[in-house]
C-alpha positions in Angstrom: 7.3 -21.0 -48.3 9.1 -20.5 -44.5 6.6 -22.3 -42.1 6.2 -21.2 -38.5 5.2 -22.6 -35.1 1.9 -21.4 -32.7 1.6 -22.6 -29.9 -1.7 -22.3 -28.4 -3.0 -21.6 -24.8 -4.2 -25.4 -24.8 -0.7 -26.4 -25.6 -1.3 -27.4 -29.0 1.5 -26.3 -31.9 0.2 -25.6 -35.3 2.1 -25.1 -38.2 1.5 -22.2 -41.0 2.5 -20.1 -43.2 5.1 -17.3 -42.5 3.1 -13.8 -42.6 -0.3 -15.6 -41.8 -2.2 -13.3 -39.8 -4.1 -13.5 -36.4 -7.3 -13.7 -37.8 -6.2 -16.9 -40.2 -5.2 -19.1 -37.4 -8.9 -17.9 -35.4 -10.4 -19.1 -38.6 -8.5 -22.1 -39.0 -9.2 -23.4 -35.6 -12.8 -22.5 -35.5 -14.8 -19.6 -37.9 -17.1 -19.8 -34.7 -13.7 -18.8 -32.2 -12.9 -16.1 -35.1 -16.1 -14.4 -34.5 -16.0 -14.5 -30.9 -12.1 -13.8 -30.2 -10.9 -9.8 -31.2 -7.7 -10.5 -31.7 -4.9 -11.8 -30.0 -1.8 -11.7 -27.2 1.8 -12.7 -28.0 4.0 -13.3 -25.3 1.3 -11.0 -23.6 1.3 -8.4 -25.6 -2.3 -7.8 -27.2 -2.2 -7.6 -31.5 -4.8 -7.0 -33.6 -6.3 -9.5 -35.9 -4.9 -8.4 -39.0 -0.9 -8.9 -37.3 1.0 -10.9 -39.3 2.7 -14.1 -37.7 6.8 -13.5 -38.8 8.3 -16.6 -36.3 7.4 -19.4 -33.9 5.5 -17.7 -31.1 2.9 -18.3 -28.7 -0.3 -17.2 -29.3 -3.3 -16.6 -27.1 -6.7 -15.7 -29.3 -8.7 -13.0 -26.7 -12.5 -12.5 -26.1 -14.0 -9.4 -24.3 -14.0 -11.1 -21.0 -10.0 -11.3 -21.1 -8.6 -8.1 -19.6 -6.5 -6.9 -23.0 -9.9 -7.7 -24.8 -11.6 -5.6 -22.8 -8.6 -2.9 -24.4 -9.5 -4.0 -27.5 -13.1 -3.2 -27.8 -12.4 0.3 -25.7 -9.8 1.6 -27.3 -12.0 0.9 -30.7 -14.7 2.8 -28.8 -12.6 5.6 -28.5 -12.2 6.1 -31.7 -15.7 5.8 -32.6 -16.1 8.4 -30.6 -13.6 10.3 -32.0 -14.8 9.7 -35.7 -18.8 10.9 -34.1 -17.1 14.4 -33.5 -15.0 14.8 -36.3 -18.5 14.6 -38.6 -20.3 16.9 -36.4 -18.0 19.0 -35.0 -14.9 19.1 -37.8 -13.6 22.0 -37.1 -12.6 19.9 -33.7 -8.7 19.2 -33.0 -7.7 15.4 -31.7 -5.8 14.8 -28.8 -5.2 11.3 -27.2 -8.3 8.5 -26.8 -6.8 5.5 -24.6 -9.1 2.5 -23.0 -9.1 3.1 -20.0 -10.3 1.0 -16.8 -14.3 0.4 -17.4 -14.4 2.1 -20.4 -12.3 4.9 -22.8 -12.2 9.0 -22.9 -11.1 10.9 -25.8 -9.5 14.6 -25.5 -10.7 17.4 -27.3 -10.3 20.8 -28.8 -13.0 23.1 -29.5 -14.7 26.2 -29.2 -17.8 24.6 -29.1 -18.3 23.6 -25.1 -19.7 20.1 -25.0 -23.4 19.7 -22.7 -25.7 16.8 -22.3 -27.4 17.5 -25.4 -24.3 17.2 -27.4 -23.5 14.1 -25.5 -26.8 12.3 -26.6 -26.2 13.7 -30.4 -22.3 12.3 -30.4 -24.1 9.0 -29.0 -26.4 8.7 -31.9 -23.7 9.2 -34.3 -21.6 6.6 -32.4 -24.4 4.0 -32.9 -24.9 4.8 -36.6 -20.8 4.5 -36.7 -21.4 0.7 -35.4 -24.4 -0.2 -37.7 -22.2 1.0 -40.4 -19.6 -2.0 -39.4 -16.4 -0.2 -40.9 -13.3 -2.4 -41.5 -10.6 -1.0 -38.7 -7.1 -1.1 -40.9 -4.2 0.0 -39.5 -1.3 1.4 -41.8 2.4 2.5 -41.2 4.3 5.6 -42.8 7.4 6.9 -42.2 8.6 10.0 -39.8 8.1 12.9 -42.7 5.2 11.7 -44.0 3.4 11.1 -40.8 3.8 14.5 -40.2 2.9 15.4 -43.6 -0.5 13.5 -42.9 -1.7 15.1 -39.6 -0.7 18.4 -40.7 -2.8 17.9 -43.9 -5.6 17.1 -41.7 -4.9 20.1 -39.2 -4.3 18.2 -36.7 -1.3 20.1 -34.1 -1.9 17.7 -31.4 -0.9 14.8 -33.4 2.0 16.6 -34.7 3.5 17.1 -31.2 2.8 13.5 -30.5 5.2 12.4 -33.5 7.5 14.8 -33.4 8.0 13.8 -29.9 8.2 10.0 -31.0 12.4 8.7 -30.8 14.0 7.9 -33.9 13.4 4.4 -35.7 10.1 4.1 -33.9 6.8 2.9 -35.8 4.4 4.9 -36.6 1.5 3.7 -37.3 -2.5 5.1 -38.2 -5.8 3.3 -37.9 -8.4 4.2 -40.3 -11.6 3.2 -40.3 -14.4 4.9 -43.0 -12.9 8.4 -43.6 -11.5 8.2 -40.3 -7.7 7.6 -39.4 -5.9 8.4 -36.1 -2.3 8.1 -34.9 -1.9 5.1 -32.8 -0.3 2.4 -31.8 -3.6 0.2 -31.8 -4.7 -2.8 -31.0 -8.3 -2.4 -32.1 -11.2 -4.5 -32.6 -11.6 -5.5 -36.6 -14.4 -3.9 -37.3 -16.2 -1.1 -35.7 -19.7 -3.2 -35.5 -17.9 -5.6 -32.8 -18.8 -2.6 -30.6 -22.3 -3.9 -29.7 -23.4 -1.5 -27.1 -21.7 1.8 -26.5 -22.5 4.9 -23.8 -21.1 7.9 -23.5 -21.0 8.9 -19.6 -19.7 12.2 -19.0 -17.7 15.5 -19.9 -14.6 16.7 -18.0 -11.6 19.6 -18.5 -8.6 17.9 -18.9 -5.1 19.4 -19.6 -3.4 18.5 -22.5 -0.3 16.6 -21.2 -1.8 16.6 -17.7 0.4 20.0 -17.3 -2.1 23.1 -16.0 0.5 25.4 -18.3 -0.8 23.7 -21.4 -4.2 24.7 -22.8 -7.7 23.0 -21.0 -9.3 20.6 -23.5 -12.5 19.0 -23.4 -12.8 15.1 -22.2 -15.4 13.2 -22.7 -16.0 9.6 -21.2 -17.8 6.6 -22.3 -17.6 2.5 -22.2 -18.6 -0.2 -24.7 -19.3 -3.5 -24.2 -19.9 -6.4 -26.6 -24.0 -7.1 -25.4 -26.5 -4.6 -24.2 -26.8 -6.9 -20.8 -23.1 -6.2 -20.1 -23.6 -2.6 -20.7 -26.9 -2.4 -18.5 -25.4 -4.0 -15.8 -22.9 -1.5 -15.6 -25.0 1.5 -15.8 -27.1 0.0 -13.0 -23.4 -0.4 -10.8 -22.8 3.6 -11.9 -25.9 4.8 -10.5 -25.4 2.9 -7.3 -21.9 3.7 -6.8 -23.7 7.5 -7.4 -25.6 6.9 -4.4 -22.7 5.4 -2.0 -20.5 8.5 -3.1 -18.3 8.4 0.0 -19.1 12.9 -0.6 -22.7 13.1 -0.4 -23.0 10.4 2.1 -20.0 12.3 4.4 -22.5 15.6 3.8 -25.5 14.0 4.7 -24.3 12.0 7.9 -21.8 15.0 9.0 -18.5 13.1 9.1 -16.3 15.3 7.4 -16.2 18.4 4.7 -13.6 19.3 1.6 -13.4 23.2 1.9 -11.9 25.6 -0.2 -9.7 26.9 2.5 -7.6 24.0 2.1 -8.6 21.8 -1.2 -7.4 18.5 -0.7 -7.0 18.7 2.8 -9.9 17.5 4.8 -11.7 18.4 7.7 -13.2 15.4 10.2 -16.2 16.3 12.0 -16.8 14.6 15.6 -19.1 11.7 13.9 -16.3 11.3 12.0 -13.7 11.1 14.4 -15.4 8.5 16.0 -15.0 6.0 12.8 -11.3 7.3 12.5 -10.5 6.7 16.2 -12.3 3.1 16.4 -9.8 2.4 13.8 -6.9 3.9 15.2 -8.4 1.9 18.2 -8.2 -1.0 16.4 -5.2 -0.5 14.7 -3.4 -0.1 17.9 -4.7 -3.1 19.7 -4.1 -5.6 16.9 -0.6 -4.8 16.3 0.4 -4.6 20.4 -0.9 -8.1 19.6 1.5 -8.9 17.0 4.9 -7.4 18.8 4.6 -3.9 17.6 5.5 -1.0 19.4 4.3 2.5 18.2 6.2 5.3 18.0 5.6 9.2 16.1 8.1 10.9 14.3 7.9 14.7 13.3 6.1 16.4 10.3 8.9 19.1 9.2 12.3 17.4 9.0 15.6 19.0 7.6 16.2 18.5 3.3 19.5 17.1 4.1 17.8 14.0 5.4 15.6 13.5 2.1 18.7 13.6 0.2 20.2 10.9 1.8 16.9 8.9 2.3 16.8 9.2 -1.8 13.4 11.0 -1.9 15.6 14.3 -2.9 15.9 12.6 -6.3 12.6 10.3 -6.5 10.3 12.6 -4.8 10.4 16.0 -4.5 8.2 16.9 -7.4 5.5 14.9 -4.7 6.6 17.1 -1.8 6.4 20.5 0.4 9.2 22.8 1.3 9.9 25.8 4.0 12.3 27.4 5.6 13.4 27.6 9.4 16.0 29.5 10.8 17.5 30.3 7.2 17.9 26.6 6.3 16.0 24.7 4.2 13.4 21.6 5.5 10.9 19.8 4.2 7.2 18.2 5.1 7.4 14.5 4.9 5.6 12.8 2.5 6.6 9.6 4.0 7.3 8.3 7.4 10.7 6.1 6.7 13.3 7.8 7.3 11.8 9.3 10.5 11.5 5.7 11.5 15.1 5.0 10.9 16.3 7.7 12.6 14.2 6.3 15.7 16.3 2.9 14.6 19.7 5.4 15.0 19.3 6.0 18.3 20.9 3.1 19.6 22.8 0.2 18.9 21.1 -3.6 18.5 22.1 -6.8 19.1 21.0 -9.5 17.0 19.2 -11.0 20.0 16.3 -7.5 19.7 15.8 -8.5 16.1 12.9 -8.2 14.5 12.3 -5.1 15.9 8.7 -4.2 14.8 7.7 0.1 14.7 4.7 1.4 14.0 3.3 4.5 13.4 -0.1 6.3 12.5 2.1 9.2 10.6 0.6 12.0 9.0 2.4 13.1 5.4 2.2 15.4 2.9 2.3 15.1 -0.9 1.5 17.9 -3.4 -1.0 16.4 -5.8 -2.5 18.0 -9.1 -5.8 20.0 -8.4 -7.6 18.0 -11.3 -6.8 14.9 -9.3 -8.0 15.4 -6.0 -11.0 13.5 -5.0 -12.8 13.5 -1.6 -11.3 11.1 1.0 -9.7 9.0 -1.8 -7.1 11.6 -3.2 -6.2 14.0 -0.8 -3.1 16.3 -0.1 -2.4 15.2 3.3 -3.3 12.1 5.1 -2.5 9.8 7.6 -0.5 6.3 6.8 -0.7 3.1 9.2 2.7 2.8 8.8 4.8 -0.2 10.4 8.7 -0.6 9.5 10.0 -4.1 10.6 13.8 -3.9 11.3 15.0 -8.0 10.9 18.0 -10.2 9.5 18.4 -11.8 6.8 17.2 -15.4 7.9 13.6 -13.6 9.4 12.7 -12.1 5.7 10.4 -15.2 5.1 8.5 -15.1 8.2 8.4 -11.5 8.5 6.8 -11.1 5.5 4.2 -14.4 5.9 3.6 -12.6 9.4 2.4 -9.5 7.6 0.4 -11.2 4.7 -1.7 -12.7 7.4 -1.8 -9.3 9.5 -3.3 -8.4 6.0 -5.9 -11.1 5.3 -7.1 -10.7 9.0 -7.8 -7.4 8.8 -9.6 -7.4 5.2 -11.5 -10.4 6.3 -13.1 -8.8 9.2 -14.4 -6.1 7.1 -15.7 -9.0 4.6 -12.8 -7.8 1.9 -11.9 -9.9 -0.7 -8.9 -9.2 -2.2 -6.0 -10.4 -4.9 -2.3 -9.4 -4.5 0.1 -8.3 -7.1 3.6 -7.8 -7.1 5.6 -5.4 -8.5 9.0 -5.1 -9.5 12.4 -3.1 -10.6 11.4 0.3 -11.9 13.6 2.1 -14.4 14.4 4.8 -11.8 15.5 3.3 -8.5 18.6 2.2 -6.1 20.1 -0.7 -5.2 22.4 -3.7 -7.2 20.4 -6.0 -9.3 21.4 -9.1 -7.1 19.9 -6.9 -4.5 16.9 -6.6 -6.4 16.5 -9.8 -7.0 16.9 -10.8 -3.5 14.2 -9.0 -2.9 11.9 -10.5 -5.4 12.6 -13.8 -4.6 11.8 -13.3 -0.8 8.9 -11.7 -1.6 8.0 -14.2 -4.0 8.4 -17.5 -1.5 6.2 -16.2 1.3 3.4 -15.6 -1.4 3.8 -19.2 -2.5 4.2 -20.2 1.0 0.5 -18.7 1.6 -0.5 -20.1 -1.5 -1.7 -16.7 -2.9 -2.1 -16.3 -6.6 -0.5 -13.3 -7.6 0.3 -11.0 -10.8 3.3 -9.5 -11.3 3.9 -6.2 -12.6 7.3 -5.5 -14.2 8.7 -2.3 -13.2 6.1 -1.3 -10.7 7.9 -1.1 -7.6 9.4 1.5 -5.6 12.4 3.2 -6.3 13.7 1.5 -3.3 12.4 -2.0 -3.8 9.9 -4.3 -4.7 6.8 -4.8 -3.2 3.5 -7.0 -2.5 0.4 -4.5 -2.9 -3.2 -5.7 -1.7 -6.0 -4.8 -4.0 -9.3 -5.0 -2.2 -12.6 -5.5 -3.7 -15.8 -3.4 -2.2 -19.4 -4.6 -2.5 -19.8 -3.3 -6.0 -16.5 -5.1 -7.7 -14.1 -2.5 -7.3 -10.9 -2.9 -6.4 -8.5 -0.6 -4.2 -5.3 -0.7 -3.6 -4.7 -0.2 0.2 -2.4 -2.4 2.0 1.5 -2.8 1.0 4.6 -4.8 1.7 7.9 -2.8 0.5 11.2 -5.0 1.1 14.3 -2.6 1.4 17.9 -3.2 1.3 18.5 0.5 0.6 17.7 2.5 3.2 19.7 0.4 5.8 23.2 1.0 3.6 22.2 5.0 2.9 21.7 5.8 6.6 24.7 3.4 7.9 22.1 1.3 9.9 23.7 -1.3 12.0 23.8 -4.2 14.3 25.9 -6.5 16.5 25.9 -10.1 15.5 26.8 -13.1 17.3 30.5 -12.6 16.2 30.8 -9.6 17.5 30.9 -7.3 14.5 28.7 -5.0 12.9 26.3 -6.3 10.8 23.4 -3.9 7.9 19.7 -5.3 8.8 17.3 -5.6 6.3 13.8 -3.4 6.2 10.2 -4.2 5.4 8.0 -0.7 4.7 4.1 -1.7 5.5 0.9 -0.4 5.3 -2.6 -2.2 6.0 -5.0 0.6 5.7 -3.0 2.4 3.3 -4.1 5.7 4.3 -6.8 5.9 7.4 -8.9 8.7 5.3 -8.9 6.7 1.9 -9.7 3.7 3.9 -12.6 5.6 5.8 -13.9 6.7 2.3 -14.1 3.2 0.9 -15.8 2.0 4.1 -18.9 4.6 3.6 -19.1 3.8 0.3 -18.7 -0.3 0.5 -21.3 0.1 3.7 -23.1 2.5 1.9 -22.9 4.6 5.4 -24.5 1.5 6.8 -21.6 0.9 9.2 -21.3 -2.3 11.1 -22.1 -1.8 15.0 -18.5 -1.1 16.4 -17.9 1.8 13.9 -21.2 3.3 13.8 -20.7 7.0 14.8 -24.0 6.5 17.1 -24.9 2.9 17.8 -28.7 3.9 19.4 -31.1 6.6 19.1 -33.9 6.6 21.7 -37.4 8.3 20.8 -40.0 9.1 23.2 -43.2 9.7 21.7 -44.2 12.8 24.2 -42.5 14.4 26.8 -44.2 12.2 29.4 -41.9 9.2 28.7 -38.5 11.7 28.8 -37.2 11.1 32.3 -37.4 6.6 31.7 -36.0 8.0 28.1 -33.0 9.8 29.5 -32.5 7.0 32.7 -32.1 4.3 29.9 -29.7 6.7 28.1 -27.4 7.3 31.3 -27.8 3.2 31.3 -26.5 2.4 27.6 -23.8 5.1 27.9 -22.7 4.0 31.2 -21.8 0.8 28.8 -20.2 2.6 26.3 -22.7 2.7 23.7 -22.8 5.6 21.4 -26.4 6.5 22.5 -28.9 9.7 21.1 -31.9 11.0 22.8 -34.3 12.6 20.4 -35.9 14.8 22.8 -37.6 16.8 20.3 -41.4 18.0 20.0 -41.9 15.8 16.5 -43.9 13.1 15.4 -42.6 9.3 15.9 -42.7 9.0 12.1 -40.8 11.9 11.4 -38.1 10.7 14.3 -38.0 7.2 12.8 -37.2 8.7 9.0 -34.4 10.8 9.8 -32.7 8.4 12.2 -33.1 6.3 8.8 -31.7 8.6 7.1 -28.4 8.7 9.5 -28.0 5.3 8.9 -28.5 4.6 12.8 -28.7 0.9 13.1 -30.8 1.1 16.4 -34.2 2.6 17.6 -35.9 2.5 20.6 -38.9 3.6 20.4 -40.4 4.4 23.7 -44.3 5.2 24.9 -46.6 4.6 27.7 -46.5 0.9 27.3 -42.8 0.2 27.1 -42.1 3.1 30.1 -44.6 0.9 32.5 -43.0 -2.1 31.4 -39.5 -0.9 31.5 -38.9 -1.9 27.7 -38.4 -0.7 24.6 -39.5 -1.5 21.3 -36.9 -1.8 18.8 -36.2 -1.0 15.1 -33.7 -1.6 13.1 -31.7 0.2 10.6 -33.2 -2.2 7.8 -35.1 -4.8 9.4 -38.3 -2.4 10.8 -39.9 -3.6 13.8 -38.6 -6.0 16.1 -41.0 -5.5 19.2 -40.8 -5.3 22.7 -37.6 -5.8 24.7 -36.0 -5.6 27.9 -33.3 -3.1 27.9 -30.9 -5.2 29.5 -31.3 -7.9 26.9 -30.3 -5.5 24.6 -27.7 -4.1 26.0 -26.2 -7.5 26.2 -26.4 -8.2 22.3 -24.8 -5.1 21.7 -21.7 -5.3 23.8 -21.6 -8.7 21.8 -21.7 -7.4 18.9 -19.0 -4.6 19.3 -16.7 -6.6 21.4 -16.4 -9.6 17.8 -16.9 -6.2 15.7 -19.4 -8.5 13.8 -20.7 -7.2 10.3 -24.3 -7.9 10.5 -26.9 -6.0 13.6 -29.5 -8.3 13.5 -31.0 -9.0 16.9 -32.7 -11.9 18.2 -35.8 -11.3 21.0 
């Protein structure tokens, strides 16, 4: 019999049996390993257990905690789920049931409409699914009788799905019980590896993502392989729930998604105060760093989207209108406003690198069904920076932005991981050009010593690029800041430069963002602070309370005092009780109190509270004061304050 070679994750080659399967080699290395892997990853690529072993190949046995066997159990979930509503509901058609980040969703189609009842009866079916421990076998048939088998079973969806499949492609079921689906798998091997599963919610959802097709009924839920696991993230659910970046916008007044304009949001002047001690921010730190700011115009003519390459990459993303008779559009993107800004003149090589920035508001038309409060929105505003250089500054140019990165993340007590994302199918440029570009971008990563995963075809259509995935308080990661390096744009819009020989030279172009998009980045700050904003954001920084009117002219004195300062000061000059006072400046997440009485007005004090700490006691105004200016001046994180 042909023998084959596995290679192990350890290193270690093993020798078997053409056609032995996954599950043979878990068993031959350790029936302990076999129960506790779900199947495996060949050059990667996640197989179930039951995949037979055809040539020498490296192979990587995975447990729930990898990421693909995270797939595994999901996708398995989904069709658990799938299989519940089938037996109750069978006159229900399938559509598609993925693994999906944190869990799986399964589309359906029904005239029955699915409500928290039904959810909690699916769920019980689900768990009786899992006691029942059903082998999961997957099986191949051929184009005709695929079709045959789906149509049999009356289900259209799955018909589309094949018919839609290219010629010579595999199509394969998995059954489990009387259950079988179309799909490409992997699954777990058995449907009792699905130790603890919860169904979370029901959504519309068109099929094919298009709103011309017909609405269908999705329901979400996750699995997990241990109840603990699946506790834990129930427990994260609820308190991401109660940092919802919405209600905590509603009930601190910072901003409001109206139906007037869906997806285009309006801030509110506590709001603007957290968007402009950004912008603040942003503006300071990047004088800092050699920038110079600049603004380019909203409406600009189509002609110049054509030649930036947006015309063909873009424009299902973008807005359109017409001046004068001729036709413009709404940028979605700030570049090639930035380049014409590069246009107006011609460099020497001496200017270079020639740093812009820009705080640019864009456009994009996004789906309905998408949009999402602050963090998926129609129209936003990009901290956008294009670095103009030659070749010999790409390395330092970009190791210059990976720390602009890092120090900004830091100081909101980010952590982050980087990946970096390559050629996509649809794009520009020579493949030298392209790779180039990788390379560069892969050097200053090294250079920084920052681990990083690559993601094959990810990039733009113009280049690669470094994206910084930031991690919030509650282990969720957002993408936000970006480094794009372009040799495109430069050769479509004829940019040039003098060199030291005297002749006209193409510079190359870094596209960069930090925040990503100021709203997006406001949303995950109220939900990673919980609205608890550290001092130097706070929308007001102090709220003083008298407890009767005699104390309200030393009450409004120390206010003219702190704002004299610049602190973002409150007088509560209302006829309420101090209780009441304290519990709705509590509420408002206002990190200081000063509580003032008879006492504290004949001693010219206050007495402090804090935000979360309660009472501190007695202090001198100016004492305060002083702490605070501190505080906001290093932006720290943390308003403690000692006596």
């Amino acid at each position: 019999m042909e023998k084959i070679q596995v290679k192990l994750k350890d290193g270690t080659v093993k020798v078997y049996p053409k056609g032995t399967t996954v599950l043979e080699v878990a068993e031959d290395i350790s029936k302990g390993l076999a129960r506790a892997a779900v199947g495996g990853e060949i050059n990667g690529e996640p197989v179930d257990y039951m995949y037979p072993l055809k040539e020498d190949t490296e192979l990587n046995l995975v447990k729930f905690e990898d990421e693909n066997g995270k797939i595994f159990l999901r996708h398995t979930g989904s069709h658990i789920l799938a299989q519940a509503v089938k037996r109750l509901y069978p006159e229900t058609k399938l559509a598609i049931g993925p693994a999906i980040k944190d869990g799986f969703y399964y589309d359906f189609d029904t005239e029955h409409s699915f409500g928290p009842e039904d959810l909690e009866k699916i769920e019980k079916e689900m768990q009786k699914i899992v006691k029942e421990d059903l082998p999961i076998e997957r099986f191949e048939l051929s184009r005709e009788e695929a079709i045959d088998f789906v149509k049999e079973a009356g289900e259209p969806y799955k018909v589309e799905l094949i018919e839609e499949l290219p010629e010579g492609e595999t199509i394969s079921f998995y059954k489990q019980g009387e259950f079988a689906d179309l799909c490409a798998g992997p699954h777990a091997p058995s449907t009792g590896r699905v130790k603890a599963i919860k169904l979370l919610s029901v959504a519309g959802a068109y099929w094919r993502g298009s709103e011309e097709n017909k609405m269908l009924q999705r329901i979400y839920g996750t699995a997990f392989e241990k109840k603990k696991e699946l506790t834990e993230y129930l427990e994260r659910i609820e308190e991401a729930k109660k940092r919802d970046h919405r209600k905590i916008g509603k009930e601190m007044d910072l901003f409001s998604l109206l139906d007037e304009g869906p997806g285009f949001p309006f801030f509110h002047p506590k709001g603007m105060v957290i968007r402009n001690e950004l912008e603040h921010f942003w503006r300071q730190a990047h004088v800092q760093r050699g920038y110079e700011e600049i603004r380019t115009p909203i409406i600009l003519n189509e002609d110049l989207w054509h030649q930036s390459g947006h015309w063909d990459h873009y424009q299902e993303n973008m807005y359109f209108t017409k001046i004068d008779d001729m036709n413009y559009a709404v940028k979605p993107m700030n570049c090639p406003g930035a380049v014409l800004v590069y246009k107006r003149k011609m460099y020497s090589y001496r200017d270079f690198p020639i740093r812009m920035g820009e705080l640019g508001l864009v456009h994009r038309h996004e789906m309905s069904g998408v949009l999402h409060g602050l963090m998926r929105v129609r129209c936003f505003t990009q901290d956008d920076a294009h670095i103009f250089m030659l070749p010999e500054q790409i390395r330092d140019e970009i190791i210059g932005v990976i720390d602009f990165v890092d120090h900004v993340y830091k100081m909101f007590g980010f952590k982050y991981h980087v990946e970096l994302s390559t050629r996509p199918e649809k794009s520009m440029g020579t493949e030298a050009e392209w790779n180039m570009a990788i390379s560069a971008l892969q050097e200053a990563l090294e250079e920084r010593e920052l681990p990083y995963k690559v993601n094959e075809g990810d990039g733009a259509f113009y280049g690669p690029k470094i994206d910084f995935h930031l991690e919030d308080c509650l282990g969720r990661t957002w993408q936000c800041g970006t480094i794009q390096l372009d040799f495109q744009m430069p050769q479509r819009f004829d940019l040039n430069y003098v060199g030291s020989d005297g002749e006209k030279h193409r510079p190359i172009m870094i596209h960069r963002v930090i925040f990503g998009s100021i709203e997006r980045f406001i949303g995950i700050l109220i939900e990673h602070f919980a609205g608890k904003f550290p001092l130097w954001l706070s929308p007001v920084q102090a709220r003083i309370m008298p407890i009767s009117d005699k104390q309200m002219e030393y009450a409004k004195a120390l206010r003219h005092q702190l704002m004299q300062e610049g602190i973002r000061v409150e007088l509560d000059d209302r006829n309420e009780k101090i209780g009441y006072k304290i519990r709705e400046a509590q509420l408002e997440k206002v990190p200081y109190m000063l509580i003032i009485g008879d006492r504290e007005m004949e001693s010219e004090t206050v007495n402090l509270r804090i935000r979360d700490g309660g009472e501190i006691g007695s202090m001198k105004p100016e004492a305060f004061l002083s702490q605070l200016k501190r505080k906001i001046n290093e932006k720290e994180l943390t308003i403690e304050i000692d006596q």
